[in-house]
C-alpha positions in Angstrom: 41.0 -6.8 27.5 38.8 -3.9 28.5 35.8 -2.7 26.4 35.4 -0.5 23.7 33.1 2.4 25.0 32.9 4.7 22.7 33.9 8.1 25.1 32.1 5.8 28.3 34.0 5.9 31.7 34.5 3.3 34.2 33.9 0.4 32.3 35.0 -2.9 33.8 36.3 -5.8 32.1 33.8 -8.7 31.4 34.8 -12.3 31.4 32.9 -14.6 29.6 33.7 -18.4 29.9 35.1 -19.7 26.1 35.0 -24.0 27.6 31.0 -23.1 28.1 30.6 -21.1 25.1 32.9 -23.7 23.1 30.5 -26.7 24.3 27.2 -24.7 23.4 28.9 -24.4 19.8 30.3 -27.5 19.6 27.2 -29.4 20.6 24.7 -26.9 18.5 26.6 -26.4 15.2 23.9 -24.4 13.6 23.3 -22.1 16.5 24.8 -19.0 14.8 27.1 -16.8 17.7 29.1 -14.0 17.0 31.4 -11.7 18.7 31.9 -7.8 18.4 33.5 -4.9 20.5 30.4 -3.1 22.6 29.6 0.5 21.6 28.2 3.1 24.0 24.6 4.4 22.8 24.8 8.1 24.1 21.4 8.7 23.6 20.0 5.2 25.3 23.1 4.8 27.6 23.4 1.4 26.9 25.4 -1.0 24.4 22.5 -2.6 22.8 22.6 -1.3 19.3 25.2 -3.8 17.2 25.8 -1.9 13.8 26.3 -4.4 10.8 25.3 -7.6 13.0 25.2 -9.6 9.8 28.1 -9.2 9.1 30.0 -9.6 12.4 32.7 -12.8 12.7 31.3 -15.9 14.3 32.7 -17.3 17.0 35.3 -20.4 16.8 37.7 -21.6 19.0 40.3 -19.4 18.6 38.3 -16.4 19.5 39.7 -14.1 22.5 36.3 -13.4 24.6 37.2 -10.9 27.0 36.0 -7.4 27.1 34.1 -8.5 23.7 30.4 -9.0 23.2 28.7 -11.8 21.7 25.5 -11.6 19.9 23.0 -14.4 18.9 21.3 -13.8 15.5 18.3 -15.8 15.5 16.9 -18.6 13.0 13.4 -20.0 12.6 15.3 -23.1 14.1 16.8 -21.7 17.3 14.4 -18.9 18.4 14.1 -16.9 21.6 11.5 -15.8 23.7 11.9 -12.0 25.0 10.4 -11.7 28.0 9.6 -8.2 28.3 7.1 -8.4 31.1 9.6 -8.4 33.2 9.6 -4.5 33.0 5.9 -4.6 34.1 4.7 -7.3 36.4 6.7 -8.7 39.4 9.4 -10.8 38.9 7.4 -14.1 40.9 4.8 -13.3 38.6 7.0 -13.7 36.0 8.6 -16.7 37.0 5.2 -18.3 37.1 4.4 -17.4 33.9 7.6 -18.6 32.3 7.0 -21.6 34.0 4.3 -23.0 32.3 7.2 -23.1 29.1 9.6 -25.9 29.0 12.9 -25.3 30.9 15.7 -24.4 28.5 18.7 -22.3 28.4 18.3 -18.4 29.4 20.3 -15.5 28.8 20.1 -12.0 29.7 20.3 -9.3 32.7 20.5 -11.7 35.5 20.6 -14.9 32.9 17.2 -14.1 32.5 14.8 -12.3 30.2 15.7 -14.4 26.9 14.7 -18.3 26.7 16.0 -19.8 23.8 15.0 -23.1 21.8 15.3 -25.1 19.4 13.0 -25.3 17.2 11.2 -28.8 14.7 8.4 -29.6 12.5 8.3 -26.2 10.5 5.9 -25.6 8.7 6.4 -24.1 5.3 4.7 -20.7 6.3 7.3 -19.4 9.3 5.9 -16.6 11.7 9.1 -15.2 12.3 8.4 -12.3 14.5 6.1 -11.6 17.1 5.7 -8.9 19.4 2.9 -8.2 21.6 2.1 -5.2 22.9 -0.6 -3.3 25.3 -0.7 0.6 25.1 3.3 1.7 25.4 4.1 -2.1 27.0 6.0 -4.5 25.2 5.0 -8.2 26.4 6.6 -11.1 24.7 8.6 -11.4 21.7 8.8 -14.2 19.3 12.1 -13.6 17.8 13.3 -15.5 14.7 15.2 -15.4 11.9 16.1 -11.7 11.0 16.8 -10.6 14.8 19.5 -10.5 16.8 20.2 -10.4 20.7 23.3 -9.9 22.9 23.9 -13.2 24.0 26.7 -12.4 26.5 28.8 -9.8 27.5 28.0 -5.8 28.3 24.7 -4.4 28.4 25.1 -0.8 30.3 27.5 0.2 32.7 25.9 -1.5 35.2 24.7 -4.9 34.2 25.6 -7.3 31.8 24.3 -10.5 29.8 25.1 -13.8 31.3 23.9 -17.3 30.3 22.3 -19.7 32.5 22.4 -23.8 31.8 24.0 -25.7 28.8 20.7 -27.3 27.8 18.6 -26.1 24.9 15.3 -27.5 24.8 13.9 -28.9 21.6 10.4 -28.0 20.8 7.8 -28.5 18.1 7.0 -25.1 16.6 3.2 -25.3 16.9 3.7 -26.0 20.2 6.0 -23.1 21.6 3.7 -20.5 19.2 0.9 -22.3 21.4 2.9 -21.5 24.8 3.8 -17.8 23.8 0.8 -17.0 22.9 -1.4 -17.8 26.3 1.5 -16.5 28.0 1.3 -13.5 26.5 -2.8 -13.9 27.1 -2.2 -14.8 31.1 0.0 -11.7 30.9 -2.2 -9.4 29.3 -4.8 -10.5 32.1 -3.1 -9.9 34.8 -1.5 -6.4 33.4 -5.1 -5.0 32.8 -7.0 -6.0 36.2 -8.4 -3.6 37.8 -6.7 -2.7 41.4 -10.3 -2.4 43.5 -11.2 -6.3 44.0 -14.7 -4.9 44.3 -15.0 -5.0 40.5 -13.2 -8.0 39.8 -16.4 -10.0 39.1 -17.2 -7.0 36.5 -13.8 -7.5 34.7 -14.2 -11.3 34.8 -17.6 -11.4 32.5 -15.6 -8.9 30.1 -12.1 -10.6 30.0 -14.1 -14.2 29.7 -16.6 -13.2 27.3 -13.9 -11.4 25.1 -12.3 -15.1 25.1 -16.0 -17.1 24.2 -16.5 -14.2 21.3 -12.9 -15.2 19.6 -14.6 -18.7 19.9 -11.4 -20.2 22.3 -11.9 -23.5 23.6 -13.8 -23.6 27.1 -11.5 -25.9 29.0 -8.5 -23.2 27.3 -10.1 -20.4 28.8 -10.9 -22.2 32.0 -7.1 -22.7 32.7 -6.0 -19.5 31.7 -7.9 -17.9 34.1 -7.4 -20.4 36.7 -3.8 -19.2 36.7 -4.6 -15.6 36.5 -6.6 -15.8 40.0 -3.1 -17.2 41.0 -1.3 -14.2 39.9 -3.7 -11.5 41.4 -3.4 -13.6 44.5 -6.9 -14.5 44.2 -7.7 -18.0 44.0 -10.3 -18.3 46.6 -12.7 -16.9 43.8 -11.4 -19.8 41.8 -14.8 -22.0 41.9 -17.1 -19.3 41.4 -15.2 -18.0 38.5 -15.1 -21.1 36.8 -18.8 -21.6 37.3 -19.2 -18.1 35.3 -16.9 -18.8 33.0 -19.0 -22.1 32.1 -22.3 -20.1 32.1 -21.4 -18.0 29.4 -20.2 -20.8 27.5 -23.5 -22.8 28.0 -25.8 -19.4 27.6 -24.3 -18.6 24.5 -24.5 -15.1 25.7 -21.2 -13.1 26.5 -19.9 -9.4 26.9 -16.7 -8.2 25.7 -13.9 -6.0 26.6 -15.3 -3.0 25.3 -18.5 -3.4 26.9 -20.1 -0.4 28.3 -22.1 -2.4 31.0 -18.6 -4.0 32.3 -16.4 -1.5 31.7 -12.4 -1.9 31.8 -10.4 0.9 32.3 -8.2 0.8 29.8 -7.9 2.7 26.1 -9.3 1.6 23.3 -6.1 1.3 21.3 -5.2 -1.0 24.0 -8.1 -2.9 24.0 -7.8 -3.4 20.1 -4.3 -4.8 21.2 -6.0 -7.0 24.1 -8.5 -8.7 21.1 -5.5 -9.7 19.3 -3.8 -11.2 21.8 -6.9 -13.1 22.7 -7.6 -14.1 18.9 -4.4 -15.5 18.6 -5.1 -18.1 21.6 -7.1 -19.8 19.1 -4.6 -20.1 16.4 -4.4 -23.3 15.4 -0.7 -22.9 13.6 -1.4 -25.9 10.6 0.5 -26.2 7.7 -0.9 -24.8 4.9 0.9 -26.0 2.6 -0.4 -29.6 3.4 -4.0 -27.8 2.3 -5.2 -30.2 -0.7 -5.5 -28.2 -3.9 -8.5 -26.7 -5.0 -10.0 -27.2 -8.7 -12.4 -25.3 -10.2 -14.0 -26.0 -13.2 -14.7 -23.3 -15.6 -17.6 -22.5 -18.0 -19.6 -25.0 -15.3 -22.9 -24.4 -16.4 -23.8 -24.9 -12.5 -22.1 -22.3 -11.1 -23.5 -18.1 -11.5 -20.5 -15.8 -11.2 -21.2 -12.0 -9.3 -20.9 -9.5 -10.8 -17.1 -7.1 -9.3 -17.6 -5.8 -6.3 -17.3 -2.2 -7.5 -18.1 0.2 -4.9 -17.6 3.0 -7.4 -17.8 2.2 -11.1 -14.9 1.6 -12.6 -12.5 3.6 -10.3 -12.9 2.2 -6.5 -13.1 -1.7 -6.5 -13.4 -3.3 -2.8 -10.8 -4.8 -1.6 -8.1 -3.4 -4.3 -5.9 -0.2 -4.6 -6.5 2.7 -7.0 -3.2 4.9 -7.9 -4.3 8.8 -8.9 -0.8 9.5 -10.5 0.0 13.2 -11.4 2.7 15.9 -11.1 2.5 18.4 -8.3 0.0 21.2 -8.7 -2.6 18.5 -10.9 -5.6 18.7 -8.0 -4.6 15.4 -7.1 -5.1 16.1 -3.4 -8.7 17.7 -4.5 -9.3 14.5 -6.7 -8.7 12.7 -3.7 -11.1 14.6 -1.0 -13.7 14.8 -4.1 -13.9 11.0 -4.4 -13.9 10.8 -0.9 -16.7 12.8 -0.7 -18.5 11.4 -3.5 -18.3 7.7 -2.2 -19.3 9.1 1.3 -22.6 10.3 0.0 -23.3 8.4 -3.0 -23.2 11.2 -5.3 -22.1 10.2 -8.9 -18.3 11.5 -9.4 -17.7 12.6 -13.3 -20.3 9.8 -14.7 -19.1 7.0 -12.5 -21.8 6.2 -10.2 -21.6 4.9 -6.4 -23.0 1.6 -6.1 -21.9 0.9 -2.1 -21.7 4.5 -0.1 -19.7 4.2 3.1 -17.6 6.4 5.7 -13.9 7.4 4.4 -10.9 8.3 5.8 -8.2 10.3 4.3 -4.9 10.1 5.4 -2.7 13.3 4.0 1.0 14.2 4.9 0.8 17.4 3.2 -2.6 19.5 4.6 -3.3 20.7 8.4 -6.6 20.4 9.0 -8.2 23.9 8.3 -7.1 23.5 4.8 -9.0 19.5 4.0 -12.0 21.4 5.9 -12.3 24.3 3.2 -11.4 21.7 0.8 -14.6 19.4 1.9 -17.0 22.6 2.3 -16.4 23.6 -0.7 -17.2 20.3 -2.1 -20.0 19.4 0.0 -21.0 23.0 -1.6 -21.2 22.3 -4.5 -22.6 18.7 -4.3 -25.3 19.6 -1.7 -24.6 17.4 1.1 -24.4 14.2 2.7 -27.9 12.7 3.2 -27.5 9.2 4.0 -25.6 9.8 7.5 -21.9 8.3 6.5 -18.5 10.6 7.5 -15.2 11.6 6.4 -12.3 12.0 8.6 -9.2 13.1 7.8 -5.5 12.2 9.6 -3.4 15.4 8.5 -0.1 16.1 8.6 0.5 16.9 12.4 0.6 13.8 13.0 3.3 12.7 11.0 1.4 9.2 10.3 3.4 6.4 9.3 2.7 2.9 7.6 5.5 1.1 7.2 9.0 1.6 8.6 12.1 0.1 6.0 15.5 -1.2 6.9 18.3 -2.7 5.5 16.7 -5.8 7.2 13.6 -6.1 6.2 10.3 -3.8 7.0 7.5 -3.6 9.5 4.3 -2.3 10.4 4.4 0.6 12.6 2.1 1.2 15.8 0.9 3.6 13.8 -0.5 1.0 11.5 -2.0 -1.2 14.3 -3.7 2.0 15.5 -5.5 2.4 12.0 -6.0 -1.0 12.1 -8.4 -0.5 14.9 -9.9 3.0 13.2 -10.7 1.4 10.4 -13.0 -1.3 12.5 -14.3 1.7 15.1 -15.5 3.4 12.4 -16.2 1.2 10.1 -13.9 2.7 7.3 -14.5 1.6 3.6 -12.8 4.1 1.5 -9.3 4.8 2.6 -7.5 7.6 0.6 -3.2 7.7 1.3 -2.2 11.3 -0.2 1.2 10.9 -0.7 2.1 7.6 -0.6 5.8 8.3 -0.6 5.6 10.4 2.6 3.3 7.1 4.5 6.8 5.4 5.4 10.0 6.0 7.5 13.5 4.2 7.6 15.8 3.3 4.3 13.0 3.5 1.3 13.7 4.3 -2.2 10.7 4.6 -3.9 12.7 3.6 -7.3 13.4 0.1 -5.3 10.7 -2.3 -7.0 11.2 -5.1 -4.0 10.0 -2.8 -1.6 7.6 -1.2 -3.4 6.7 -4.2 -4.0 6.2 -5.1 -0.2 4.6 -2.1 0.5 1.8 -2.6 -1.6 1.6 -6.3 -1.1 2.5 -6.2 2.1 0.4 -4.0 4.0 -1.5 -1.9 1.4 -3.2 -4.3 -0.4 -4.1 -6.5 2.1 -5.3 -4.1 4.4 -7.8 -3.5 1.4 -8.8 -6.9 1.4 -9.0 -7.8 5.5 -11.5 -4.8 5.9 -13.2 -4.8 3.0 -12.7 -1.4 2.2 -10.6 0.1 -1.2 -7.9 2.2 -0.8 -7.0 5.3 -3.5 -3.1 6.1 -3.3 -2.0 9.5 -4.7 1.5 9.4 -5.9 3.8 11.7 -8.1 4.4 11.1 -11.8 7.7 12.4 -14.3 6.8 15.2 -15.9 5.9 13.4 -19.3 3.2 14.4 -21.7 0.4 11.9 -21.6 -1.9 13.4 -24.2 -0.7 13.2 -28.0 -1.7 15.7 -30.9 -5.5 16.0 -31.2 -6.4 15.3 -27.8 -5.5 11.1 -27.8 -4.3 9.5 -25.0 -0.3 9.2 -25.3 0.8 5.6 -23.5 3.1 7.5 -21.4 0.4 7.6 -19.2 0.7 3.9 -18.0 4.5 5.1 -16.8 4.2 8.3 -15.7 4.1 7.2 -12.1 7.5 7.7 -10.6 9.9 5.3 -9.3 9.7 1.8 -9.5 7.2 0.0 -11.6 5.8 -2.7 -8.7 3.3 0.6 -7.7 1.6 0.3 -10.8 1.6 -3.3 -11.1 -0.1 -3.5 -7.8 -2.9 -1.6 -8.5 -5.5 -2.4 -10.2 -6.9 0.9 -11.3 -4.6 3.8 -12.7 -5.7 6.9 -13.1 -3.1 10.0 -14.2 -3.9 13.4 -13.7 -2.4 15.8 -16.2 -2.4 19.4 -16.7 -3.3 21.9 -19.9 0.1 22.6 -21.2 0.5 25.9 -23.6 1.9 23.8 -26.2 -0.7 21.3 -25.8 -3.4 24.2 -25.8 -1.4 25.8 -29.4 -1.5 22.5 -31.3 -4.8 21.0 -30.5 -7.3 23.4 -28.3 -6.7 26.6 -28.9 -9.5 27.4 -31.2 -12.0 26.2 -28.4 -10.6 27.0 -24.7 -9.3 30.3 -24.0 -5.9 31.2 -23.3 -6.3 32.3 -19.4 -8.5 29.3 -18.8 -5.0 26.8 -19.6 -4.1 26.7 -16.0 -6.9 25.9 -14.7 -7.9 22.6 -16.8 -6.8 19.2 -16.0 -7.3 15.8 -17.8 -8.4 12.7 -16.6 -6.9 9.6 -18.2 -7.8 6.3 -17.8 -4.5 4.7 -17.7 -4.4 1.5 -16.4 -7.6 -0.8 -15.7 -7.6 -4.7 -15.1 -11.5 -4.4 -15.7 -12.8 -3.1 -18.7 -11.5 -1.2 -21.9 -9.2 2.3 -21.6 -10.7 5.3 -23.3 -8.7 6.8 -25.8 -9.8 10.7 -24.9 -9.1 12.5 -21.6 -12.0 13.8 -19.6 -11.3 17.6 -18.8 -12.0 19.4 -15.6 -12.1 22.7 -14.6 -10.5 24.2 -11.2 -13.5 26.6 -10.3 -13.9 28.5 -7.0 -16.9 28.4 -4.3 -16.7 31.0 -1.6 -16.5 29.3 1.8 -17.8 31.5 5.2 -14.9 31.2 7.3 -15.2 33.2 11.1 -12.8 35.7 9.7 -14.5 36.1 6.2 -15.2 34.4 3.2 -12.4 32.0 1.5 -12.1 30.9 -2.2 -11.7 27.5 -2.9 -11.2 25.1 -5.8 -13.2 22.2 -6.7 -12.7 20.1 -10.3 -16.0 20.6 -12.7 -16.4 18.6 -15.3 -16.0 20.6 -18.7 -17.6 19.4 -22.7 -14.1 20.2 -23.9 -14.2 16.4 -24.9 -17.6 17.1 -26.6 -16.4 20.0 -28.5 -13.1 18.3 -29.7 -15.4 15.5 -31.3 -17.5 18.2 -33.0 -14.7 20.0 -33.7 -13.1 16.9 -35.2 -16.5 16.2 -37.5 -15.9 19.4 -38.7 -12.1 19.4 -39.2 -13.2 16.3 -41.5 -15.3 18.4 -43.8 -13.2 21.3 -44.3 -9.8 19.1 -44.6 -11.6 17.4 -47.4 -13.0 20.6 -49.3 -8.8 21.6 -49.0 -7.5 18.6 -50.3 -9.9 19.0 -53.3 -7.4 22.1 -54.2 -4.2 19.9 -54.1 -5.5 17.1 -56.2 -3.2 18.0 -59.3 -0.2 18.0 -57.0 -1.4 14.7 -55.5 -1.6 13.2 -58.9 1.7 14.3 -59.9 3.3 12.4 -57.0 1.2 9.1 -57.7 3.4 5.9 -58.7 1.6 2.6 -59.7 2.0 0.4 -57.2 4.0 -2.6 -58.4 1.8 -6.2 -59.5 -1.2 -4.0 -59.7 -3.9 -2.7 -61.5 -5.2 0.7 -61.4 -3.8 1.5 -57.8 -1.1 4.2 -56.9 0.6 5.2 -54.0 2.7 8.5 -53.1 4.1 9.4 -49.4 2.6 11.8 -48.0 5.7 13.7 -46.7 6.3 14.5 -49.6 3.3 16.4 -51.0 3.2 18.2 -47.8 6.6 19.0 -48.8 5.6 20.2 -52.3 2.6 22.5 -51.2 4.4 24.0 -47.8 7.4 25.8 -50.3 4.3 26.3 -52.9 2.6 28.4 -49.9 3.2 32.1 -50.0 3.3 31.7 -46.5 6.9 30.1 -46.8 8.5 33.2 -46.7 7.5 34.2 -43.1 7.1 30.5 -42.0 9.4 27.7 -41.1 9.0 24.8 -43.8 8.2 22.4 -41.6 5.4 24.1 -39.5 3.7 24.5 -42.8 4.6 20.7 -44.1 3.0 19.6 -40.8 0.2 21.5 -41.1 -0.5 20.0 -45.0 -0.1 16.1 -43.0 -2.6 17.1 -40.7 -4.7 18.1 -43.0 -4.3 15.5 -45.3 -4.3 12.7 -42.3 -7.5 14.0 -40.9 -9.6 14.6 -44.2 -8.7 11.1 -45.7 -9.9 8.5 -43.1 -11.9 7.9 -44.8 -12.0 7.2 -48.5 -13.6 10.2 -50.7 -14.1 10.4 -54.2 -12.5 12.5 -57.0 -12.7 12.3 -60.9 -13.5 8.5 -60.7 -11.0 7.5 -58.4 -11.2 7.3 -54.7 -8.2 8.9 -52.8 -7.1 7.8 -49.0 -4.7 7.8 -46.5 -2.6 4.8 -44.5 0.1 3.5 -42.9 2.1 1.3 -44.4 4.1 -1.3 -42.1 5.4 -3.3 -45.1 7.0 -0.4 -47.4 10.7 -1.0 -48.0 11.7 2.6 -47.5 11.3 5.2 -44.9 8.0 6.4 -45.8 5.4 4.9 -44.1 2.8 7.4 -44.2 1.3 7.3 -47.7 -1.6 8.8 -50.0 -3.6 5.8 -52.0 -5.5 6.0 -54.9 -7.4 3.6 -56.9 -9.7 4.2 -59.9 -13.2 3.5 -59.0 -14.0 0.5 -61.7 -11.1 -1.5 -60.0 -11.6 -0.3 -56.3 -15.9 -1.4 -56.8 -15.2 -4.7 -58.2 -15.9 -7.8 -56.6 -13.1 -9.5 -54.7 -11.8 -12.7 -56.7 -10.1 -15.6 -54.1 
C-alpha cells in the first residue's frame, strides 16, 4: 500500500514488520501505539505533523501496516528520551553520551535518536516534559505523557523511522531524570568549549565553578568533566583538571559562567540556559508528597507575624498580581507607566505611598517605543525625577512578546518567557507591568475559558511573581458596565467588569477598575460641580477587589492633563492622570444637599401627614411609602406640564432619601426615611414617623 502524500512525488512504499510490532504490544500492553496515513508538511517538507493524534486508532492485530505510519503517544510510564544533539555534536560523541543511559529500545532516523523506557516508582508530582535548550539548539527531551512521536514508518522523502531491539528497559524515574539531566550537562559542556585549546584552562575554572556555585556534589562534578575531556579529545589534562576542580571546592572560592575575568563566548541568554541546566544536576527528584505535614499553631503567643510585604500600599503587594481593569480609552496604559514610574522612584502615587522602590519593566503589545518615551517624560515631568538611581524599561510592541503559547493539548512557556526569565534576574526587575494581558499569549486561547485563564495566571503569572520576588500589574479590558451608581457610590459591577472568564479576577489579589465620566453620569450626580468639556477627560479610580483591607465606597477622580514634551522636531503634548478634589467636593456637596433637602421637605409635611398609616401593634408610629408622596407632589408641581412624571417623582425620592438619614424633628414628631426588608407589599422604600413622647422613651425588654 503506498503512502498518503498529500500532492508529494516519489514516495516509496514502507514496510514495517507487524510479528515485531505484535510482540512489542503483546508483551507491553500499556504501551499505547497507533497507526495513521503520513501527510506531507509543505512548509517543513517532512511528515512529522500527526493532526488529531489523540484520537488516532491503536494498533491491534488485525491492523494492515504497510505504507501507514505509526505513532507512540507517550505516558509518564513509558517515556522517551529525544536526543536532539544529534543535530549538533558528532555522532561518536553522541554515542558516548547515550552510553552512560541504560541500553533499551531505540527508534528513529537510523533506529536512533529516540530511547524509550519504562518507567517505576512515580512520584506523585510527574515532570512530564523537558526540553533543554542552549541559544537556537535543542539538546534532550524528556518526553511524557501529553507527547507524541512517530514510532515507525515515514519521516521525509528520504528517511524513515525504524526500531531497533525488542527490549525496553525498566527504570526508576528518579534515576532516568538523574541520567537526562547530566547528559544534557556533559552535552552542554562540550557544545560550548571554546575551539582554541589555549583557553581551555580559562573555560574550565568558569564551567567548574558555575557547577560548585549550584552547590553540585564534588565527586558529580569530578565525573562529569572527566568524560567531557573525553569528548573534546582531551584527557591528557585529565589529572590537572581534576586537581582544579578540587581546589575550588576546598577554597570555597569559584567563578562562574558569566565571569568577566574567564570569559566564555557565548550569549547571555545562553548562559541563563547553561545555569539551568547545571542547577538541575543537583535535583534531588523526592517525593513530595511523602513531606510530613506541617502544623502551625495560631494565636501562639511565641510567634510575631510581619507585617504584608507591600511594596506599594495597598495596590502592588510582592510576590502577587494586580489587575487595572478598564474599557479602552480609560488611561489604563498611562495608569500603568504612572505606577511604574512611581514605584521606580518612590514617589507616592494618588496617596499610596512606596515602601520598597525598585527597577520596572513594562511589557506593552500596543505602544512602539517613541510613544512609552513621551509617556514617561511627561511623567517624570511632572514628578521631578528619579533620584534614587533605579530604571524602567519597556518591551513594546515590535517585538511581538509572548508568554504563554495554548493548544488543544495543553500550554507552555515560550522562549520568550525563559528570556524574561533571565531579564528579570539581569536587571534585577521588581515591578513587572503586562499591558494587555490578552495580547501576552499565542495558540488556541479564549480569554472567556476559566481553565486556562486559570493556568495562565497560576501557571506562569503568579508564580513568576513569587520566584523573583517582584509584583506584577496586568492591564486587561472590562464590558462596558457602569461601575459608579447615583451620587457618586461605587456600583458592584465593578468586581465583574473584567472581561472574559472569572479565574483573572480570582487570581489576583488587588483589582482595581478604571472607569470613565459618562454624560449621563455627569447630568445625574456632577454636573453642578465639574464642567461639561472637562467630562472626557475625568476618570475614576475604584477600588474593586482587595484581599487586604476594606473597599472604599467613593471613586477617586483623575484628570487627563497635558505637559509639553521637547521632542527634536518640536514640542509634543502629553497626558498624565492628576488627581482631582471632585471626591472632596461631592462630600461637601452632599453636607449641603442634606441641609437644603431638609428645609424642602419642611414644605411637604402636610402631604406627608396625609399619607401616614399607623403601623399595625403600635403606638404612636406611622409609616407611608415614599413612592408615593413623590408621586403626589411631582403631578402637584407646576412643572408637570413640561416635565415627564417620573423625572420629577425621582427628583422628590432624592430629595426625600437624602434629607431624612437622618431623623429630624417636626411638630413633636420626628420624621425619617428606611428600607424596609420585611413589608408584605412592593413598597420597600418608606417615610417613618413617630411622635416624640413615644420615640424618647426608654426601651422596656
Amino acid at each position: 500500500m503506498d503512502l498518503k502524500t498529500n500532492g508529494a512525488n516519489n514516495s516509496s512504499p514502507i514496510h514495517l514488520d507487524k510479528n515485531i510490532i505484535a510482540e512489542l504490544v503483546s508483551e507491553h500492553k500499556e504501551l499505547d501505539i497507533a497507526v495513521t496515513d503520513p501527510l506531507w508538511d509543505e512548509k517543513k517538507q517532512n511528515y512529522k505533523k500527526v493532526y488529531y493524534w489523540r484520537d488516532k486508532p491503536k494498533i491491534n492485530g488485525a491492523t494492515a501496516l504497510d505504507g501507514k505510519q505509526l505513532i507512540i503517544r507517550n505516558t509518564d510510564k513509558y517515556v522517551e528520551l529525544d536526543w536532539d544533539i544529534f543535530k549538533h555534536l558528532e555522532p561518536w560523541q553522541v554515542q558516548y553520551i547515550k552510553n552512560k543511559l541504560p541500553k533499551t529500545l531505540e527508534f528513529g532516523r537510523d533506529s536512533r535518536g529516540h530511547s524509550l523506557y519504562k518507567v517505576k516508582n512515580l512520584p506523585a508530582e510527574i515532570e512530564s516534559i523537558k526540553r533543554l535548550e542552549l541559544g537556537e539548539r535543542t539538546i534532550l527531551e524528556y518526553r511524557g505523557l501529553g507527547c507524541y512521536s512517530i514510532f515507525a514508518g515515514a519521516l521525509d522523502k528520504t528517511a524513515d523511522a525504524t526500531v531497533a531491539g525488542k527490549e525496553i528497559n525498566e527504570i526508576d524515574y528518579k534515576y532516568l531524570k538523574q541520567l537526562f539531566n547530566r547528559a544534557a550537562a556533559l552535552a552542554a559542556l562540550t557544545l560550548i568549549t571554546p575551539g582554541k585549546k589555549d583557553v581551555i584552562n580559562n573555560f574550565l575554572l568558569a564551567a567548574a565553578g558555575e557547577f560548585y556555585v549550584n552547590k553540585i556534589l564534588k565527586t558529580t562534578t569530578i565525573k562529569i568533566f572527566k568524560s567531557w575531556l573525553h569528548l573534546i579529545k582531551r584527557t591528557d589534562r585529565e589529572n590537572e583538571t581534576v586537581k582544579s576542580i578540587e581546589g575550588i571546592y576546598k577554597s570555597g572560592r569559584a567563578s562562574n559562567i558569566f565571569s568577566k575575568n574567564y570569559p566564555v563566548p557565548i550569549s547571555d541568554a545562553e548562559k541563563y540556559q547553561f545555569r539551568e541546566i547545571v542547577i538541575r544536576v543537583g535535583l534531588k527528584y523526592d517525593d513530595k508528597s511523602t513531606e510530613s505535614i506541617k502544623l502551625y499553631r495560631l494565636l501562639d503567643p511565641q510567634y510575631t507575624p510581619t507585617r504584608r510585604a507591600f511594596v506599594m500600599e495597598g495596590y502592588l503587594k510582592e510576590g502577587c498580581m494586580t489587575l487595572n481593569a478598564g474599557e479602552p480609552g480609560s488611561a489604563k496604559t498611562t495608569w500603568l507607566a504612572q505606577k511604574a514610574y512611581c514605584f521606580s522612584g518612590g514617589h507616592t502615587f494618588f496617596g499610596k505611598k512606596v515602601t520598597k522602590p525598585g527597577n520596572a519593566l513594562i511589557i506593552t503589545a500596543e505602544e512602539e517605543h517613541n510613544e512609552m518615551e513621551l509617556r514617561l517624560r511627561a511623567i517624570d515631568k511632572a514628578y521631578g525625577g528619579i533620584k534614587n538611581g533605579n530604571i524602567i524599561d519597556v518591551i513594546c510592541y515590535d517585538t511581538n512578546f509572548k508568554l504563554v503559547k495554548f493548544s488543544k493539548d495543553g500550554h507552555e512557556k515560550t522562549k520568550q518567557f525563559v528570556e524574561l526569565e533571565q531579564l528579570i534576574v539581569k536587571n534585577n526587575y521588581k515591578f513587572i507591568g503586562l499591558d494587555p494581558l490578552i495580547s501576552l499569549q499565542t495558540g488556541s486561547f479564549d480569554e472567556n475559558n476559566n481553565p486556562q485563564m486559570d493556568a495562565f495566571c497560576k501557571t506562569y503569572l503568579m508564580p513568576l511573581a513569587q520566584k523573583y520576588g517582584a509584583c506584577i500589574s496586568v492591564n486587561h479590558h472590562t464590558n462596558k458596565l457602569s461601575m459608579i451608581t447615583e451620587g457618586g457610590i461605587i456600583d458592584n459591577n465593578a468586581l465583574h467588569a473584567a472581561r472574559g472568564a472569572s479565574a483573572l479576577v480570582g487570581a489576583a489579589r488587588i483589582v482595581i477598575a478604571l472607569s470613565p465620566m459618562t454624560r449621563q453620569l455627569w447630568e445625574k450626580s456632577y454636573k453642578k460641580i465639574v464642567k461639561e468639556d472637562e467630562i472626557k477627560s475625568l476618570v475614576a479610580i475604584i477600588d474593586a477587589k482587595n484581599n487586604y483591607s476594606a473597599l472604599g465606597t467613593k471613586p477617586k477622580w483623575l484628570k487627563k492633563e497635558q505637559k509639553f514634551i521637547d521632542c527634536k522636531d518640536g514640542q509634543e503634548p502629553v497626558a498624565i492622570l492628576q488627581e482631582t478634589n471632585i471626591s472632596d467636593l461631592m462630600d461637601s456637596r452632599s453636607a449641603m444637599s442634606k441641609e437644603y433637602a431638609r428645609k424642602e421637605i419642611a414644605k411637604y409635611i402636610t402631604t406627608i401627614d396625609e399619607f401616614m398609616k399607623l403601623q399595625p401593634d403600635t403606638i404612636g408610629r406611622y409609616e407611608c411609602t415614599l413612592h408615593g408622596v413623590s408621586s403626589k407632589l411631582a403631578n402637584m408641581d407646576p412643572r408637570i406640564a413640561n416635565e415627564e412624571e417620573k423625572t420629577l417623582v425621582m427628583e422628590y425620592r432624592r430629595t426625600f432619601q437624602a434629607g431624612l438619614q437622618d431623623e429630624i424633628k417636626f411638630n413633636g414628631f420626628y420624621y425619617w426615611y428606611d428600607y424596609d426588608p420585611h413589608s408584605t407589599s412592593k413598597a420597600v422604600h418608606k417615610i417613618f414617623k413617630e411622635d416624640e413622647k413615644t420615640h424618647d422613651a426608654p426601651a422596656h425588654f
